[in-house]
C-alpha positions as CSV (number, residue, x, y, z in Angstrom):
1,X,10.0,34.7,3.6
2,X,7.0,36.6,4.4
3,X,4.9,35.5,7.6
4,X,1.9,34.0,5.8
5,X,5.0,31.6,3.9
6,X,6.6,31.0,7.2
7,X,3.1,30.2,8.6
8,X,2.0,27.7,5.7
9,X,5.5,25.8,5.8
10,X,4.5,24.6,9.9
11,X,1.2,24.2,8.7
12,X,2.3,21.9,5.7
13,X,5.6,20.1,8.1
14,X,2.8,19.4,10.9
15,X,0.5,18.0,8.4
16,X,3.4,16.2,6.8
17,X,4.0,15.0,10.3
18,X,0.6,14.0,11.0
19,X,0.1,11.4,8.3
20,X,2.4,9.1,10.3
21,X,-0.1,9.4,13.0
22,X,-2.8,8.4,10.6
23,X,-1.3,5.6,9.1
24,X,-0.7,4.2,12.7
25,X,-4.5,4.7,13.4
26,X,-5.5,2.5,10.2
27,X,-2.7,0.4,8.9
28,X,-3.1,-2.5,11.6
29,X,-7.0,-2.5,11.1
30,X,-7.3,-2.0,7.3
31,X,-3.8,-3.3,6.3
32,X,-1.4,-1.7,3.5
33,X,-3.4,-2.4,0.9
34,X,-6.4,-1.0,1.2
35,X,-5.1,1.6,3.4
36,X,-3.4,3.4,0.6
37,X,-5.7,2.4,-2.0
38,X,-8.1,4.9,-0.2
39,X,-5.3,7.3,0.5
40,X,-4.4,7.6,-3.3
41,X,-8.5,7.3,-4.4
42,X,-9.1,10.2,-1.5
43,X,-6.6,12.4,-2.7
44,X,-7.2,12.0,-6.4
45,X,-10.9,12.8,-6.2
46,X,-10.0,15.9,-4.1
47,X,-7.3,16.8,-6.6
48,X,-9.7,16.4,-9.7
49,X,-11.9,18.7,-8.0
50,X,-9.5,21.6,-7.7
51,X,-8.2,21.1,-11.6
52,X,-12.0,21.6,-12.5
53,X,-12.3,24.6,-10.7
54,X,-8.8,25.9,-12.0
55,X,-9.4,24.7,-15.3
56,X,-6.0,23.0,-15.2
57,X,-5.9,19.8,-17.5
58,X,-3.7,16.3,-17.3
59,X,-2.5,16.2,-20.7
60,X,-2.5,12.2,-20.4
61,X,-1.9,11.6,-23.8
62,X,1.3,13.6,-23.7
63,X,2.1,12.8,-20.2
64,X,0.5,9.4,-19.0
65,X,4.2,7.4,-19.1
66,X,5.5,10.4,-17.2
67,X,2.0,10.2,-14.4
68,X,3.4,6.3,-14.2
69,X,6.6,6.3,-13.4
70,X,6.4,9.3,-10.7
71,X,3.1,7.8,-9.1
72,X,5.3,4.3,-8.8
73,X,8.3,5.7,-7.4
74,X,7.0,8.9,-5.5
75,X,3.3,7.4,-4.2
76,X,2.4,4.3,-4.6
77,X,5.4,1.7,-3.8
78,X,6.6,4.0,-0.8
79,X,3.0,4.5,0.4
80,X,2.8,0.9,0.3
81,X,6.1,0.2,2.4
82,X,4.9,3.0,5.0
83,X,1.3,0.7,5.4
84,X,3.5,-2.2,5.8
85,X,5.5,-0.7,8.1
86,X,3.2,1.6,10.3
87,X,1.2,-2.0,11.6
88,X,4.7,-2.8,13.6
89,X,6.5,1.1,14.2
90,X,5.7,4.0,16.1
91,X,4.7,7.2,14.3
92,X,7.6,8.8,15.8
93,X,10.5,6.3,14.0
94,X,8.7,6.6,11.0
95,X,8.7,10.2,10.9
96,X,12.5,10.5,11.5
97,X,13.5,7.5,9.0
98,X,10.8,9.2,6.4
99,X,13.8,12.3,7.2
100,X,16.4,10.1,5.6
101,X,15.1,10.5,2.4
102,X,17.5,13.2,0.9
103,X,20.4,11.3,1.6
104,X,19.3,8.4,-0.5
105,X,18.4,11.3,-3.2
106,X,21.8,12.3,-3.2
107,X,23.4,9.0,-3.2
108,X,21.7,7.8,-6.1
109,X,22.5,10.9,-7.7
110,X,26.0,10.1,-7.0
111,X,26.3,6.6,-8.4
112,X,23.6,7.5,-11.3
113,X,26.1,10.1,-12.6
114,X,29.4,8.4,-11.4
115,X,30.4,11.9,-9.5
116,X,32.3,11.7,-6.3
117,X,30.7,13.3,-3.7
118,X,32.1,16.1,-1.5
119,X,33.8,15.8,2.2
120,X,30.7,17.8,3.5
121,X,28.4,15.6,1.7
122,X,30.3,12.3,2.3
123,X,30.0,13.7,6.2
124,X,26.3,14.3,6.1
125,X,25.7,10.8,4.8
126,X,27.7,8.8,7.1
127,X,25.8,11.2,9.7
128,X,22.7,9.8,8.5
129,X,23.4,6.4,8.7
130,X,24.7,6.6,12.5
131,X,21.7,8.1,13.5
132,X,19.4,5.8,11.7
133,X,21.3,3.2,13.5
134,X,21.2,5.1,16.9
135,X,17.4,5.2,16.7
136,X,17.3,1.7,15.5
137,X,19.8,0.6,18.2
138,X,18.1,2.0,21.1
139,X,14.5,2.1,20.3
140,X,12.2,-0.6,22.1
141,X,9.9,-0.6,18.8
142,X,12.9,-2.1,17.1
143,X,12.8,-5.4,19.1
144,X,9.3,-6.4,18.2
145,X,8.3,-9.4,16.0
146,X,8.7,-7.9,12.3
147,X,10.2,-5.1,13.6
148,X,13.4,-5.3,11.6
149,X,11.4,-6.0,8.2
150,X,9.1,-2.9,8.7
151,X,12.2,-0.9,9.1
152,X,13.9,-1.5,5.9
153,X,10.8,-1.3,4.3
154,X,10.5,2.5,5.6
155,X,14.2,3.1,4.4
156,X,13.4,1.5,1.1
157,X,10.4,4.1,1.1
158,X,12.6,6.8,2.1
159,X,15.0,5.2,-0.7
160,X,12.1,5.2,-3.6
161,X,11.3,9.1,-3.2
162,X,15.0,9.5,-3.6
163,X,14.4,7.6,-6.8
164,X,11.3,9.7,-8.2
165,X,13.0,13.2,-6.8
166,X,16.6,12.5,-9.3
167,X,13.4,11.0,-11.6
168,X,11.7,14.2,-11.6
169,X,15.0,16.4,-12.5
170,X,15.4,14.1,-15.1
171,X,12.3,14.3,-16.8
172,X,10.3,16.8,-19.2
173,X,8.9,19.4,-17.7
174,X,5.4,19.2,-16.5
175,X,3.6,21.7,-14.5
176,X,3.8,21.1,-10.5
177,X,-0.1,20.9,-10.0
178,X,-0.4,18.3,-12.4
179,X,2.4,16.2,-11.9
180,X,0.5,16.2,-8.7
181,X,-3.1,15.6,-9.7
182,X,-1.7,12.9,-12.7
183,X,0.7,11.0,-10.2
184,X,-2.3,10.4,-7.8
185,X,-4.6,8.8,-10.2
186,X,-1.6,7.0,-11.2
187,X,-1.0,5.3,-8.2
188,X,-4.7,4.3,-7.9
189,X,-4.3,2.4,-11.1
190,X,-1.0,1.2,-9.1
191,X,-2.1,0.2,-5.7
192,X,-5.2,-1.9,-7.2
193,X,-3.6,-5.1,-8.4
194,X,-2.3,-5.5,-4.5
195,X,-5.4,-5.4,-3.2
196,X,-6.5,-9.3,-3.3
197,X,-3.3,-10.2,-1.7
198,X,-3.8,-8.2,1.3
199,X,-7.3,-8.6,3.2
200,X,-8.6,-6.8,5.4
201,X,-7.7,-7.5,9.4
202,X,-10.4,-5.8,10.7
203,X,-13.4,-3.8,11.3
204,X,-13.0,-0.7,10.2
205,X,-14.7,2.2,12.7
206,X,-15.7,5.6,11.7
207,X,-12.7,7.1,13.3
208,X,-10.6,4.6,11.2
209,X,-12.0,6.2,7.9
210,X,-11.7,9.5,9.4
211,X,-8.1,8.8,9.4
212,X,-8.3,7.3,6.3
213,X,-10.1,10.4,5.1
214,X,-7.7,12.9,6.7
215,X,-5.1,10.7,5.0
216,X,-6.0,11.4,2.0
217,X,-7.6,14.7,1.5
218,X,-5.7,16.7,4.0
219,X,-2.2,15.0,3.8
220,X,-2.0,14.2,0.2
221,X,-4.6,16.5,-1.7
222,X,-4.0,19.4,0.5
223,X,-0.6,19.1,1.4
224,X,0.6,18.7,-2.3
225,X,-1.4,22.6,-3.1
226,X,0.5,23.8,0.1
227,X,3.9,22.4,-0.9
228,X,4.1,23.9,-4.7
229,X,2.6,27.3,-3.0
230,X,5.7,27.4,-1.6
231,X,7.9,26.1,-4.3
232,X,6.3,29.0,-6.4
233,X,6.4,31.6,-3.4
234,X,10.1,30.9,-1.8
235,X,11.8,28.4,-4.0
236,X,12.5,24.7,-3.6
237,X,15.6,25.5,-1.4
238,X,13.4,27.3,0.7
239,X,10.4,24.7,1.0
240,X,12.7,21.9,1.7
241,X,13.1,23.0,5.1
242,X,9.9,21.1,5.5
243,X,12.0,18.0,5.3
244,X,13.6,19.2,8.6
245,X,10.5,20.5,10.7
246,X,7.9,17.6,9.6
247,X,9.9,15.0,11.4
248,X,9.5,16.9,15.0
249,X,5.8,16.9,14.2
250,X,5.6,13.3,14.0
251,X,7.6,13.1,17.0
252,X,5.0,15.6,18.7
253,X,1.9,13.6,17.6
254,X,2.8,10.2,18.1
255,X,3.4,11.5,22.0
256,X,0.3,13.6,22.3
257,X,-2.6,11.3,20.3
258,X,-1.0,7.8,20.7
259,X,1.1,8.2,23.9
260,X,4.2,6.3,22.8
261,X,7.1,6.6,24.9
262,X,10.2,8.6,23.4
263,X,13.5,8.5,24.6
264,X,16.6,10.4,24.6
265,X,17.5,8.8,21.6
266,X,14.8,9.5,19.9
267,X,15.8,13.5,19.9
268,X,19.5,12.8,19.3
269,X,19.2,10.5,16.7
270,X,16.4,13.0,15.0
271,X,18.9,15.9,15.3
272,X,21.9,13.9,13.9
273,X,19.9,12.7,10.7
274,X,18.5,16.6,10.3
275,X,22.1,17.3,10.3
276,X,22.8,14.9,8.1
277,X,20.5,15.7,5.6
278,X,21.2,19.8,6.2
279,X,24.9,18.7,5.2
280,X,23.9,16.9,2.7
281,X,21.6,19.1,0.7
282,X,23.5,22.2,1.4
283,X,20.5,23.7,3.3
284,X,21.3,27.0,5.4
285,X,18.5,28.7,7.4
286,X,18.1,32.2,6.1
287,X,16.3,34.0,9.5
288,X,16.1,37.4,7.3
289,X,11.9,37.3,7.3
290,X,12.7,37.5,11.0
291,X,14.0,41.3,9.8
292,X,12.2,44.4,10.1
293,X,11.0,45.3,6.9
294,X,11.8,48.9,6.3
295,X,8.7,51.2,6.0
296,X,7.3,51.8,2.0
């Protein structure tokens, strides 16, 4: 891993990280809804702009069922839950649930091809869980009104990109960018019915839409070109190590923008989901870009 990888992988985990902190600004004043509609709309627009200038086209008529069912599973429907649940929960517990999301992966992959799953993995998953409950157990979030609805809705998030990642290994293959681009437009198409059945709670600000707009552009449009960089640069083995570093950036900005109070408890049950979902995935941190190259 070069350092100009190494650098864009923080970049992308504290931007990963970050759109917690945005969808704590906006959710309670523009509600799920509308909130994602934007998100989706934002990022679309931003991603349509790029494929012009890269000449790199959609396909739809080939690929529109395929744009569908990963813009359900992988945008829209857990975008939704995060709205939902970032008007009751701190940035910082949805970050580390959001971290559980490999664990459902490999559990549905489990039951979806009726293969017992190893020791190791079996370990990492049972891991997961008691940290999940650790954070839930302890955290003061967890005891306000709601609280315990907004939390299975992030875990049935975390549980629907486990559902659009075993999806996408399933599926014919379509090129990262536009699976990408197409999936976004999809889940504007998605996210639209829902919007008469959740108003609007308040007055939107101009630092509400600049979240809104960060939202979008910066942690959707922007994140997705960093994130298959990667894949193409170091491999997905590689990139998925943003699955362990994003979670300590929402952690970090939830504390430094919003002030919320974090506990012991916060950190141990972080670490024992990371090592849950290290266990389970099979991840192990190669340090050799940390190696002297050897002069050409």
């Amino acid at each position: 891993m070069s350092t100009t990888n190494l650098l864009r992988l923080i970049l992308l985990a504290a931007i990963w990280g970050g759109s917690f902190l945005f969808m704590r600004i906006a959710a309670p004043v523009l509600g799920a809804a509308v909130l994602i509609e934007y998100r989706v709309l934002f990022a679309s627009l931003f991603l349509a702009v790029i494929a012009l200038i890269l000449k790199k086209p959609l396909n739809l008529r080939e690929n529109w069922k395929h744009y569908l069912i990963l813009g359900l599973f992988n945008s829209a429907l857990p975008f939704l839950l995060f709205g939902f649940a970032a008007r009751t929960l701190s940035a910082s517990l949805l970050a580390v649930l959001n971290a559980t999301t490999p664990l459902w992966g490999t559990l549905i992959a489990a039951v979806w091809t009726r293969h017992m799953v190893s020791a190791k993995v079996m370990l990492g998953l049972l891991m997961g869980a008691c940290g999940v409950a650790l954070l839930v157990g302890f955290d003061h979030v967890s005891s306000k009104p709601g609280a315990g609805i907004a939390i299975a809705a992030v875990l049935f998030a975390a549980f629907n990109y486990g559902v659009a990642s075993n999806y996408a290994k399933q599926a014919k293959a379509v090129e990262p960018f536009a699976n990408a681009h197409g999936s976004m437009w999809a889940s504007t198409l998605l996210v639209a019915p829902a919007l008469p059945f959740f108003p609007v709670p308040g007055e939107p600000t101009m630092g509400i839409m600049a979240a809104v707009l960060a939202l979008g552009i910066l942690c959707s449009g922007i994140a997705y070109l960093l994130y298959f960089r990667l894949i193409q640069d170091i491999g997905p083995s590689s990139a998925l190590t943003v699955t362990f570093l994003s979670p300590l950036f929402g952690i970090l900005w939830g504390i430094l923008f919003l002030g919320e109070h974090v506990g012991w408890y916060t950190f141990v049950g972080a670490a024992i989901v990371i090592t849950g979902t290290a266990l389970v995935t099979g991840f192990r941190p190669n340090f050799g870009f940390l190696k002297k190259q050897p002069a050409a």
